[in-house]
C-alpha positions as CSV (number, residue, x, y, z in Angstrom):
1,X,1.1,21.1,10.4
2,X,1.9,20.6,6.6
3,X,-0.2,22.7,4.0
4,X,-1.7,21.3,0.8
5,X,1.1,23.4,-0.7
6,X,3.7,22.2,0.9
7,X,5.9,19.1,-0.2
8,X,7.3,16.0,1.5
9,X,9.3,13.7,-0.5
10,X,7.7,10.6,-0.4
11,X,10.4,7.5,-0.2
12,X,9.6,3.6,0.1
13,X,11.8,1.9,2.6
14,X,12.8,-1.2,2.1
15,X,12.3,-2.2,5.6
16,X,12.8,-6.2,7.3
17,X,11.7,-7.8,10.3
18,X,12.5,-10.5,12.4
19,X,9.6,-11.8,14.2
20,X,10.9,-15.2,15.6
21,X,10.6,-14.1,19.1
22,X,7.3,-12.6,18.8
23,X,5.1,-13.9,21.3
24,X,1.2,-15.2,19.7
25,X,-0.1,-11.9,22.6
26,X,2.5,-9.3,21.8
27,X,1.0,-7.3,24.0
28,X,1.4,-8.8,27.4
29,X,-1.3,-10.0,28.9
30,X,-3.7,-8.4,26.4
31,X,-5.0,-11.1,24.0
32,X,-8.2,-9.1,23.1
33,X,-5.9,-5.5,22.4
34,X,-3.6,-7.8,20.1
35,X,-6.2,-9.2,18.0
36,X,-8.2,-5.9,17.3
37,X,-4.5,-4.5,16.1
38,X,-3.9,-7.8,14.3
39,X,-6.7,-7.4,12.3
40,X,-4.4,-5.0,9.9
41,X,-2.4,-7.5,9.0
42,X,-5.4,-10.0,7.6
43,X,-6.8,-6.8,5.7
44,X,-3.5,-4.9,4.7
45,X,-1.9,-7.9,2.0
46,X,-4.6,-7.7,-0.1
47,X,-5.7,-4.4,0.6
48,X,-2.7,-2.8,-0.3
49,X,-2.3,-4.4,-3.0
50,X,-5.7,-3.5,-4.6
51,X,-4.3,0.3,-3.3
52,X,-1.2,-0.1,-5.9
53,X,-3.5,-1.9,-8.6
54,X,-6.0,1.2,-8.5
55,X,-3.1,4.0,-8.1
56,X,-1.5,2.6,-11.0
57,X,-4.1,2.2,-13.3
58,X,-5.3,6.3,-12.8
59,X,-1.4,7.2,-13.1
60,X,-1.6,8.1,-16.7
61,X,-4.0,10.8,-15.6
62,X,-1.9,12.5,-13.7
63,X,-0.4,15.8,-15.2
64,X,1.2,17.7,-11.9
65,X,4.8,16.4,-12.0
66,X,5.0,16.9,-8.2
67,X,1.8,14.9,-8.0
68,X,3.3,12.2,-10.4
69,X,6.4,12.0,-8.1
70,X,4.3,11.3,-5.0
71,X,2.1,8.9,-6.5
72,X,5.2,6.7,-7.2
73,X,6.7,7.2,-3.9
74,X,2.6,5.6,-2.6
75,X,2.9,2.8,-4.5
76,X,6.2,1.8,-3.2
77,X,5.3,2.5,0.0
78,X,1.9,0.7,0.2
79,X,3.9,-2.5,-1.6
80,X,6.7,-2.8,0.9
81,X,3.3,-2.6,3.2
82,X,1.3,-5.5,2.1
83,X,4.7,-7.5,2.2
84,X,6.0,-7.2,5.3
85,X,2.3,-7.7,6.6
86,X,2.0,-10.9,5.0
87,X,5.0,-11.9,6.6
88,X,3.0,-11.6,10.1
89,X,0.7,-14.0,8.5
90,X,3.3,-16.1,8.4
91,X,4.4,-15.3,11.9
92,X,0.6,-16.3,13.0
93,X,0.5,-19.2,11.0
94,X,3.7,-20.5,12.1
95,X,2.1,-20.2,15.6
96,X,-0.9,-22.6,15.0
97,X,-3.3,-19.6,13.8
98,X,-4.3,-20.1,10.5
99,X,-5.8,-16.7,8.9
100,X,-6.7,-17.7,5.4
101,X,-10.3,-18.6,6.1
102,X,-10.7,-15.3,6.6
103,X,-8.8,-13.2,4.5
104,X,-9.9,-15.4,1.3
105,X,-13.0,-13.3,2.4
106,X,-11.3,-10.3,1.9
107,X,-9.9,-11.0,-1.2
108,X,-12.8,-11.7,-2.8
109,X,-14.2,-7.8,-2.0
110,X,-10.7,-6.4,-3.2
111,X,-10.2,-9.2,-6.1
112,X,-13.9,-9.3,-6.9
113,X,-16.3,-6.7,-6.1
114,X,-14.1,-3.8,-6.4
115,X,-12.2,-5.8,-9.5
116,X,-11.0,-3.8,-12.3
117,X,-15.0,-4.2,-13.9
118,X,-17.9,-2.5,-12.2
119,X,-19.9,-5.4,-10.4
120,X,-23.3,-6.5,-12.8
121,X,-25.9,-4.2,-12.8
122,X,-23.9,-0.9,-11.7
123,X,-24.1,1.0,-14.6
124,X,-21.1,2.4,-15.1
125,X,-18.0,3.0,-17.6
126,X,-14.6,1.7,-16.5
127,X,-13.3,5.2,-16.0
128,X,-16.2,6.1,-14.0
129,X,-15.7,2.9,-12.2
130,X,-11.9,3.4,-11.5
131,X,-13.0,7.3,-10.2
132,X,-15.5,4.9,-7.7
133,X,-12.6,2.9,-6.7
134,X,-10.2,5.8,-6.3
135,X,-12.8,7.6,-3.8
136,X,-12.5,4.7,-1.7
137,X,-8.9,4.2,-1.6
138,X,-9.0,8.1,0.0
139,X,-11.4,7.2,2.4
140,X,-9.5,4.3,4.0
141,X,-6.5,7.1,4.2
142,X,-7.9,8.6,6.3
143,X,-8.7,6.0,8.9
144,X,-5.0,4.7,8.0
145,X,-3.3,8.5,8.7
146,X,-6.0,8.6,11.8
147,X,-4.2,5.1,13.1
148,X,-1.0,6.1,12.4
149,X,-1.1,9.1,14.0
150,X,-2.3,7.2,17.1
151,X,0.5,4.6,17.3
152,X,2.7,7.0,17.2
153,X,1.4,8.6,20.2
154,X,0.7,5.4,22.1
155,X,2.9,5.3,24.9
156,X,0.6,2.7,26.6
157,X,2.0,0.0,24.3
158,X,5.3,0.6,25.5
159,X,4.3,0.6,29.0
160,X,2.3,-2.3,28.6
161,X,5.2,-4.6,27.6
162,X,4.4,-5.0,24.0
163,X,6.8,-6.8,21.7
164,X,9.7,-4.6,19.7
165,X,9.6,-5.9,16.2
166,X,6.1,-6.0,16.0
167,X,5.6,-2.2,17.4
168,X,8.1,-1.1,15.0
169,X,6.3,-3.0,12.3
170,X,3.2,-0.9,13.3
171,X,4.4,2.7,14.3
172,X,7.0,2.5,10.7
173,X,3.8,1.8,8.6
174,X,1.7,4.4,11.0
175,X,4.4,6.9,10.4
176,X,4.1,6.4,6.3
177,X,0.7,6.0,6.9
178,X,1.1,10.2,8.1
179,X,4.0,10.7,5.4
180,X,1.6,10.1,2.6
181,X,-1.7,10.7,4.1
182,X,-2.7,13.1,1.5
183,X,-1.3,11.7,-2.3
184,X,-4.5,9.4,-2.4
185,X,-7.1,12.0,-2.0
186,X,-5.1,14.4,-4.5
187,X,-4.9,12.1,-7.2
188,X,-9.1,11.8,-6.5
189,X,-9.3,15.6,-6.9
190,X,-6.8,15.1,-9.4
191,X,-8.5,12.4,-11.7
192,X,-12.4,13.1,-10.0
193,X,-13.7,14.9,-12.9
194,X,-15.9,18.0,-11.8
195,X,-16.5,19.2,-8.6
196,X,-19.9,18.9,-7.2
197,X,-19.8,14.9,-8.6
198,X,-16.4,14.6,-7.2
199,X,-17.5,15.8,-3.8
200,X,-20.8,13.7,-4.1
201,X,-18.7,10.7,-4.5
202,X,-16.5,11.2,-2.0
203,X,-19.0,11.4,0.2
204,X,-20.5,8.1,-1.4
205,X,-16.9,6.3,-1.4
206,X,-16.9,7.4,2.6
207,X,-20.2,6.0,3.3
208,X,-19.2,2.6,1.8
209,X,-15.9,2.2,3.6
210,X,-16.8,3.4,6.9
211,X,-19.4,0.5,7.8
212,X,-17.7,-2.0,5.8
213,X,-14.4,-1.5,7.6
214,X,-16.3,-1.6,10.8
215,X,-17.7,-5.0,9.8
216,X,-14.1,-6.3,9.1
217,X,-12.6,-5.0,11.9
218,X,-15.4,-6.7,14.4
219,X,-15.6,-10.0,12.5
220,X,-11.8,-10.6,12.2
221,X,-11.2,-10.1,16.1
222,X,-13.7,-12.1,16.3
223,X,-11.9,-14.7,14.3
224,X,-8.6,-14.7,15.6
225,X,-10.2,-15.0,19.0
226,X,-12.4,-17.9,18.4
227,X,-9.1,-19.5,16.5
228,X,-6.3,-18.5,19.4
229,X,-4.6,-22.0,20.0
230,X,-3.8,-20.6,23.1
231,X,-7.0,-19.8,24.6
232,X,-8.6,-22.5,23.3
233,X,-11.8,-21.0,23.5
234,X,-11.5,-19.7,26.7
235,X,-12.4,-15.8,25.6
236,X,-14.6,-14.4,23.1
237,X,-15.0,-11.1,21.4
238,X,-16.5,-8.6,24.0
239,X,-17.3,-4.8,23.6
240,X,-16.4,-5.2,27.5
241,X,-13.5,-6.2,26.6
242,X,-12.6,-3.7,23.6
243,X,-13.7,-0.5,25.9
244,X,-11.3,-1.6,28.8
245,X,-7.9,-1.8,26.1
246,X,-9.1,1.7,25.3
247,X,-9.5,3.2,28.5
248,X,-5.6,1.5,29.0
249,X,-4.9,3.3,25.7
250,X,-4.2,0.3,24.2
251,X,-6.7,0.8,20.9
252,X,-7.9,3.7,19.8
253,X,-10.8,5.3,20.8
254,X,-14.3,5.0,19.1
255,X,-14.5,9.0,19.4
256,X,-10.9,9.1,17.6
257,X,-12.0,7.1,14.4
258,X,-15.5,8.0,14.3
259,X,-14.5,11.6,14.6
260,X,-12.4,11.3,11.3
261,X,-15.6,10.8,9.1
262,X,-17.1,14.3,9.6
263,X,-13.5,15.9,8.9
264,X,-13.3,14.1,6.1
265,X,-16.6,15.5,4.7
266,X,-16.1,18.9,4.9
267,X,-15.9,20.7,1.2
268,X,-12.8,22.2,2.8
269,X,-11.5,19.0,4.3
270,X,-7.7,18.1,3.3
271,X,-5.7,15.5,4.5
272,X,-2.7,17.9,5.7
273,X,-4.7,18.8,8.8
274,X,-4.5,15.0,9.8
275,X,-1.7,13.8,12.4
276,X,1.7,15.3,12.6
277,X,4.1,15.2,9.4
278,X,6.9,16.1,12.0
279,X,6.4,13.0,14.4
280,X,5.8,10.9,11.6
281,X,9.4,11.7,10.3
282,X,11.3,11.7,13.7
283,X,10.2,7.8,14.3
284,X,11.4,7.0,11.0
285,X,14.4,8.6,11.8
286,X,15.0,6.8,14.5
287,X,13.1,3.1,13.6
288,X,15.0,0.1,13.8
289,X,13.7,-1.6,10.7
290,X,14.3,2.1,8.8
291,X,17.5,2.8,10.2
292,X,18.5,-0.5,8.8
293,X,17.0,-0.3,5.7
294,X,18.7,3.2,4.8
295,X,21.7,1.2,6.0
296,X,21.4,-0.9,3.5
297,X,20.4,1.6,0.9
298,X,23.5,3.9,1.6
299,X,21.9,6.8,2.9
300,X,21.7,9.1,5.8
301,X,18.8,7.2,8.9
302,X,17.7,11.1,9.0
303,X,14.8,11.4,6.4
């Protein structure tokens, strides 16, 4: 388990994949499983984007060089994210399954309501405002090193026939996911201000993401569902049907995310004792799309 004193290099990849014969179900058989996974990829574009906007705009406040060196590294990371997760957009769309009635709904809340000015009537200075928007960015870290950690460790996708580019796709972002689990919530310490408000809003910036995620995450299966040319309408959103991809270890568990809020609200909390670092780095040792990428980049496919 890594330490908040100890140090990973943190290095964007500049990964590629080829989705053409990537089934609509890419997990076989499992239409529901797929779109409760698929969701990332309507919330990630924009979402990581907004991640990059935010990181970069509390940059200059950084004065740790080691810090300063590992914000960078996010950035690049969370772009080559939002890029290659648009491409599965494209995938979907290519297929008949047209997401942007949907995610024009999310980036209104990244464009919009957590814009670069505090919405009217909140009270607050832009540098107070861009401490609000960093809080948040740590709290959905968490629940991104929480599912990366689990893809990683989810054999039953494997077993259960799923496609090869797109589980790459997912287990290379879940391992960065792990790689830089904790540079978001130490530039928050970082740039918070003093400690009891900086706690207080971290527990505030949790308590926003946490349902609101939720909400997302529900409505967009829901979506994709309701909008699968292939079933035509056949199937709808289910908690039935969520709990049984579970119990196949298919989706994570409620227990598993819900379990990450309390952790994350301890004073002592820090984002080191999420998932394993060593995992993390053995898949993207051995990745397709990374092995390919360091290929390319004429270096060693051993991080």
């Amino acid at each position: 388990m890594a330490t908040p004193s100890s140090h990973h290099p943190i290095t964007p990849r500049r990964v590629a994949f080829d989705f053409s014969d990537t089934p609509l179900h890419w997990i076989t058989d499992e239409p529901t499983a797929t779109h409760v996974i698929n969701v990332l990829h309507l919330l990630l574009p924009a979402g990581e984007r907004w991640f990059v906007k935010v990181i970069k705009e509390a940059a200059p406040l950084v004065t740790d060089a080691r810090l300063r060196s590992e914000v960078h590294g996010f950035m690049g990371q969370e772009s080559t994210h939002s890029v290659q997760h648009s491409h599965v957009l494209d995938h979907l769309a290519a297929q008949g399954l047209d997401t942007r009635p949907y995610t024009r709904h999310v980036d209104w809340i990244f464009n919009v309501l957590l814009g670069d000015r505090p919405p009217a009537g909140l009270p607050l200075s832009r540098r107070e405002w861009l401490k609000v928007r960093l809080a948040v960015v740590a709290a959905v870290e968490q629940f991104t090193a929480v599912l990366g950690d689990w893809v990683l460790h989810a054999g039953a996708l494997d077993d259960a026939g799923s496609d090869p580019a797109m589980l790459d796709l997912l287990r290379w972002h879940g391992a960065e996911e792990v790689e830089h689990r904790s540079v978001a919530f130490d530039l928050y310490q970082h740039a918070g201000g003093r400690p009891l408000p900086r706690y207080v809003r971290r527990v505030e910036g949790m308590a926003l993401t946490a349902p609101v995620l939720l909400w997302l995450c529900v409505y967009g299966t829901a979506y994709l569902i309701r909008n699968d040319p292939q079933l035509r309408g056949t199937l709808r959103y289910s908690l039935r049907e969520h709990n049984r991809a579970i119990a196949k270890g298919l989706l994570p568990s409620w227990r598993a995310l819900g379990s990450a809020i309390p952790r994350y609200l301890r004073r002592s909390y820090h984002p080191s004792q999420e998932g394993s670092l060593d995992l993390a780095v053995q898949y993207l040792a051995k990745s397709p799309a990374a092995r390919r990428a360091a290929t390319r980049a004429g270096r060693p496919a051993t991080f």
